[in-house]
C-alpha positions in Angstrom: 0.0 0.0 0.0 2.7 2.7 0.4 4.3 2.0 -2.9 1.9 3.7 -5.0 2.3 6.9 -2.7 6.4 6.8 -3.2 6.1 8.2 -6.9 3.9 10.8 -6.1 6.0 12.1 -3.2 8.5 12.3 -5.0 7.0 14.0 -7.7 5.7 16.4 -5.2 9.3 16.8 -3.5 10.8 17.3 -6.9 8.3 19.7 -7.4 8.8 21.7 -4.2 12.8 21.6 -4.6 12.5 23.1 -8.3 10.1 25.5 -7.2 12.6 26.9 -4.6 15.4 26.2 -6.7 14.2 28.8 -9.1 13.1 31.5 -6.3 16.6 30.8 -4.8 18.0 31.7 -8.0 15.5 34.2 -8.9 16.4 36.2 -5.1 20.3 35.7 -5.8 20.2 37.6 -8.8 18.0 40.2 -7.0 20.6 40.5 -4.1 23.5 41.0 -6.4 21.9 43.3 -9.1 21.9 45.8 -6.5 25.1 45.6 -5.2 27.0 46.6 -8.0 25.9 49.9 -8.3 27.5 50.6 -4.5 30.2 48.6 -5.3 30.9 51.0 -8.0 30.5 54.2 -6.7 32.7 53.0 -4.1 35.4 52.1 -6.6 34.8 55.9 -7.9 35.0 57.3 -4.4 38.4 55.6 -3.6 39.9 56.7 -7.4 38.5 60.2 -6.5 40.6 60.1 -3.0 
């Protein structure tokens, strides 16, 4: 009786682990977008000094 349930767990897991795979992804490239505009002005500021 559990063996029919094993496939669709694991579908669902699969699933799930793409799902936050891709928002993983999706928030890393959020996170860094942003930080290389900073990152830049700071170079600026230290070639300015």
């Amino acid at each position: 009786m559990a063996f029919p349930a094993v496939p669709d767990a694991q579908y669902g897991f699969r699933r799930l682990l793409v799902q936050r795979q891709s928002e993983l992804s999706l928030q890393l490239l959020v996170e860094r977008i942003p930080t290389w505009e900073p990152a830049s002005n700071l170079d600026r500021a230290h070639v300015a000094e």
